[in-house]
ZAVEXMI-658714 format. One record per atom (N, C-alpha, C): z, y, x. Coordinates in pm, whole numbers, padded with zeros to 5 digits, always signed. Example, Ala and Ser with C-alpha at 12.3 -4.5 7.8 and 13.67 -1.06 7.14 Angstrom:
+00780-00569+01319;+00780-00450+01230;+00780-00330+01320;+00708-00225+01285;+00714-00106+01367;+00787+00003+01290;
//
This chain:
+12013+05349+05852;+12133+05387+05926;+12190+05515+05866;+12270+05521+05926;+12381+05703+05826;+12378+05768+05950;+12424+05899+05890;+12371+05993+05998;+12484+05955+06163;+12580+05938+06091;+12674+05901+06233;+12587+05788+06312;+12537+05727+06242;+12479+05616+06397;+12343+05675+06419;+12278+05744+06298;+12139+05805+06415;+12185+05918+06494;+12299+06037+06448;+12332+06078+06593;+12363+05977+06705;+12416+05926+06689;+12499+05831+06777;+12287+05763+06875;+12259+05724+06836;+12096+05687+06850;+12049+05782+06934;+12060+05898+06884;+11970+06002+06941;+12040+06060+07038;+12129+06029+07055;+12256+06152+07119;+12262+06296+07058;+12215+06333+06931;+12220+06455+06863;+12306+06420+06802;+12440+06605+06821;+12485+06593+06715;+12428+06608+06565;+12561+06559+06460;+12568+06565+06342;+12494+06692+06248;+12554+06779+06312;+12520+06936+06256;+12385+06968+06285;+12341+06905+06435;+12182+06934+06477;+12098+06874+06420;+12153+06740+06362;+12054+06655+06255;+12061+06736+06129;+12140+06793+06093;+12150+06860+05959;+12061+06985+05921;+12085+07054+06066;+12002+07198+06116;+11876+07141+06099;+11813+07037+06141;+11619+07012+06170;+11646+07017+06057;+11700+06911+05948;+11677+06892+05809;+11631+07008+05706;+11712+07091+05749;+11759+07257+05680;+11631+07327+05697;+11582+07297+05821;+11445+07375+05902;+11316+07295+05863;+11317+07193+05809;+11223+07116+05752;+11172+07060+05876;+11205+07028+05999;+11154+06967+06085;+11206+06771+06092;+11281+06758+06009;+11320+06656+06000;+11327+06624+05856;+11277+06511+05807;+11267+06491+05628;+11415+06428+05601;+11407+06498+05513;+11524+06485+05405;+11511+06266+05426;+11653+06209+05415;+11651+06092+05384;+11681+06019+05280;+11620+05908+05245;+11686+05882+05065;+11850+05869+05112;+11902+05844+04954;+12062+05825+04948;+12054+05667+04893;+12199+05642+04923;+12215+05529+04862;+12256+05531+04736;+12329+05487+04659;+12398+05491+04484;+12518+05595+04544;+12582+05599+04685;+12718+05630+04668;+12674+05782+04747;+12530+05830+04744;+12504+05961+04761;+12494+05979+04937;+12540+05872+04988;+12542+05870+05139;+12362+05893+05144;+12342+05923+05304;+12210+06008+05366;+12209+05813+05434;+12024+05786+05417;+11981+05672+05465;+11864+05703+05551;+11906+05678+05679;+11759+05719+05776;+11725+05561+05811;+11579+05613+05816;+11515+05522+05852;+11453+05507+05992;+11381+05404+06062;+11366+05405+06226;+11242+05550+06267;+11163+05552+06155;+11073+05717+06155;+11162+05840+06160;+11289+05850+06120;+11364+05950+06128;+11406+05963+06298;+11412+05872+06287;+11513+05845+06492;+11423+05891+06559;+11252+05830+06542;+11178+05846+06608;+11099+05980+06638;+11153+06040+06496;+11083+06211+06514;+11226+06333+06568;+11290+06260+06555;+11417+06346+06618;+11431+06370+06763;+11382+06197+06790;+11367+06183+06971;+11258+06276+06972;+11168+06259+06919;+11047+06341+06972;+11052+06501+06947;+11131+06571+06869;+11191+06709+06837;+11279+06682+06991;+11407+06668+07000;+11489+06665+07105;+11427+06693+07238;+11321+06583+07244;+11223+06591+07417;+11170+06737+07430;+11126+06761+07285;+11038+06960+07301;+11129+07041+07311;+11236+07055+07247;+11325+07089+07269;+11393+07143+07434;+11418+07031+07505;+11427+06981+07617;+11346+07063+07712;+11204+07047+07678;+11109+07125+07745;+11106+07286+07734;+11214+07353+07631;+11238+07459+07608;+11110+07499+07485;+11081+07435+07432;+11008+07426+07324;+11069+07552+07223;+11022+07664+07170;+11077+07704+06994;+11067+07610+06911;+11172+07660+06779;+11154+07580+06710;+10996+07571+06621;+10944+07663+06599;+10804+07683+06586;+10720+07646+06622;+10737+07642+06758;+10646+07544+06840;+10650+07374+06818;+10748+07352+06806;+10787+07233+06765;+10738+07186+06592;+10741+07295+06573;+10712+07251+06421;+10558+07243+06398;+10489+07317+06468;+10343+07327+06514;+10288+07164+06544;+10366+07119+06692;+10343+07008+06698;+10361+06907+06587;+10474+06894+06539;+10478+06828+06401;+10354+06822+06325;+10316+06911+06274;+10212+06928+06175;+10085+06836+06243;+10085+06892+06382;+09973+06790+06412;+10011+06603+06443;+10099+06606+06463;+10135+06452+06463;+10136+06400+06320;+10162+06485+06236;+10160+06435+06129;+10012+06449+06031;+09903+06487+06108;+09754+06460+06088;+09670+06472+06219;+09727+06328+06179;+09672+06255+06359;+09472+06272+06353;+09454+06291+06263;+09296+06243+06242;+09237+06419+06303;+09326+06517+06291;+09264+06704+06348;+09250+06711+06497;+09143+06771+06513;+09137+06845+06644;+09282+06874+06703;+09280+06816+06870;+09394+06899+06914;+09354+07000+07028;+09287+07098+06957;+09251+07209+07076;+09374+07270+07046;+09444+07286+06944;+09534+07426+06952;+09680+07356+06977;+09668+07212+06996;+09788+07158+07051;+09774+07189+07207;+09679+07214+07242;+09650+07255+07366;+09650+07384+07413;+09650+07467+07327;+09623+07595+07305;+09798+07628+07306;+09883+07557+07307;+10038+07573+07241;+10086+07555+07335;+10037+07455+07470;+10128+07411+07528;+10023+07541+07680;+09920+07537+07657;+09897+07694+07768;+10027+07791+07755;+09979+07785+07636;+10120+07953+07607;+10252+07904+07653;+10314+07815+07624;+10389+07758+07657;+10395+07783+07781;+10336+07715+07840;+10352+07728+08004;+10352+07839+08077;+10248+07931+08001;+10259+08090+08038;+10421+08118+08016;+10460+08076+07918;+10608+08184+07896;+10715+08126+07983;+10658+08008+08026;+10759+07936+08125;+10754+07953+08274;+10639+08017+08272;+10629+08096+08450;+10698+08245+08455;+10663+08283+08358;+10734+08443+08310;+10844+08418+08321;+10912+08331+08274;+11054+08317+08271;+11122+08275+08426;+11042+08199+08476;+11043+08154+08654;+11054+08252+08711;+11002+08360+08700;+10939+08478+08761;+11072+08605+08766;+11115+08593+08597;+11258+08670+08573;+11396+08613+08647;+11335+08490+08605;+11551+08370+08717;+11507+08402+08859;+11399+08410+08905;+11429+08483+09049;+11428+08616+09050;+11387+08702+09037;+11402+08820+08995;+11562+08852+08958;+11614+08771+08892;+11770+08779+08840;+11868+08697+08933;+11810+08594+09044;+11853+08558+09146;+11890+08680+09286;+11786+08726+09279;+11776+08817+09373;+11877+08936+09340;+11854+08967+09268;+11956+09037+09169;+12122+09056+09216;+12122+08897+09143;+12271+08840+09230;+12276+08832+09364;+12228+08836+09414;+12273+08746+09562;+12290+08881+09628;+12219+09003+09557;+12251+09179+09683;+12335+09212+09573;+12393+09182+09467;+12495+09205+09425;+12642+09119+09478;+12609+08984+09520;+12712+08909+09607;+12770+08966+09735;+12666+09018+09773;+12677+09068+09921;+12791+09209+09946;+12759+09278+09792;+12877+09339+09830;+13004+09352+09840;+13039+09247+09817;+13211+09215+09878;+13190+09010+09924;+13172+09073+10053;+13224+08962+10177;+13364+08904+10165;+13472+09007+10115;+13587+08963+10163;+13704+08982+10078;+13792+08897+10078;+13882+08914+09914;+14012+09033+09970;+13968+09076+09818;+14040+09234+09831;+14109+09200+09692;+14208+09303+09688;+14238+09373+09536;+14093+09365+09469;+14123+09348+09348;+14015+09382+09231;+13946+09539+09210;+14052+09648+09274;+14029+09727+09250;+13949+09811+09343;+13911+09728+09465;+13831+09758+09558;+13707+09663+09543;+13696+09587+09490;+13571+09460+09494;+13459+09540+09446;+13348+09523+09558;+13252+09537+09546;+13126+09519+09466;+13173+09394+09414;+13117+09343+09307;+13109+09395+09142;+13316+09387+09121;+13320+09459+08977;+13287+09619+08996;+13266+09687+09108;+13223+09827+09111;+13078+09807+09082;+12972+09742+09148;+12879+09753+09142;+12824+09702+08983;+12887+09609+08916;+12818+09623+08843;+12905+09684+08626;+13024+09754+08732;+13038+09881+08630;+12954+09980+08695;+12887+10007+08795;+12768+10119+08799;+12706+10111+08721;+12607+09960+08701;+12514+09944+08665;+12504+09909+08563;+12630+09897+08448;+12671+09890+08341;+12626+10035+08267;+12702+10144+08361;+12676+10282+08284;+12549+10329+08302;+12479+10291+08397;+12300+10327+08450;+12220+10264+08329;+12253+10137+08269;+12171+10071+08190;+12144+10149+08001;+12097+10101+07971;+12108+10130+07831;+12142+10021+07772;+12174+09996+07616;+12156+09885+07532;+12076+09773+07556;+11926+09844+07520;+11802+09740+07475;+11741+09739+07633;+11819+09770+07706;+11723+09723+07872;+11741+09540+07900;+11647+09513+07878;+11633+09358+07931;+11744+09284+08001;+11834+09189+08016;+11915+09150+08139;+11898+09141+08233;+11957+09191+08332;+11878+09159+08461;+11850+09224+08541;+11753+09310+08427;+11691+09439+08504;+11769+09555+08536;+11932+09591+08513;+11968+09695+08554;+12026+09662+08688;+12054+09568+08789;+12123+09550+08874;+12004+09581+08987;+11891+09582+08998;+11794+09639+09069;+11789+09746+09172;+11907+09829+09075;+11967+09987+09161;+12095+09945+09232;+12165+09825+09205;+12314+09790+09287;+12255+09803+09432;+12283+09876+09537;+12289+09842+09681;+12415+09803+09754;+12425+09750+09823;+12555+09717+09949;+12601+09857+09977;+12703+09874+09954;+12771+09973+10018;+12839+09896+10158;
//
């Protein structure tokens, strides 16, 4: 198939099939005489399976990790196991920050109940406060912590 119908297959775009390629997570495909790209049903099938990790919020590293072991099916998979712990660790951490950054919002919502001029809203005040309170390299998120309800 050409790349328009294995995107079309995968629901990936064009450019994202091009990107794995670039990243070596997807093999290069032969050409035909007229230089066109020829995938084969192993191409579709490792793309779906990139896409799903992906999906899962996978790096691309991580993903490429897995690769290596699918592609020597006969190795130990302790550290495929070992990939998807961490994994999961960084995915509670991250649970942990969207509420944290929920909470965030919602006592930053609170301070304007009621539609005003812009130049009274509670909201764009509070978080030009917390615009000038923050630094650069402070995490997202974390400067709205100090917003209170006026």
């Amino acid at each position: 198939m050409k790349i328009g119908d294995l995107s079309t297959a995968s629901s990936t775009p064009i450019e994202t099939i091009r990107f794995y390629e670039r990243e070596g997570l997807l093999p290069a495909p032969g050409r035909t005489q007229g230089n066109f790209r020829v995938y084969e049903p192993p191409h579709l099938e490792r793309l779906q399976f990139i896409r799903y990790c992906r999906g899962l919020d996978m790096s691309l590293d991580e993903v490429r990790a897995l690769l290596r072991f699918k592609d020597a099916p006969g190795e130990d998979c302790g550290d495929v196991n070992a990939l998807l712990d961490e994994h999961i660790s960084h995915v509670s951490k991250r649970i942990k920050e969207l509420r944290t950054l929920e909470k965030q919002l919602k006592e930053l919502r609170q301070r304007c109940g009621d539609v005003r001029p812009a130049d009274q809203c509670g909201i764009l005040a509070g978080l030009a406060e917390a615009s000038q309170e923050s630094s650069p390299a402070e995490q997202p998120g974390t400067h709205l912590r100090s917003v209170h309800k006026h």
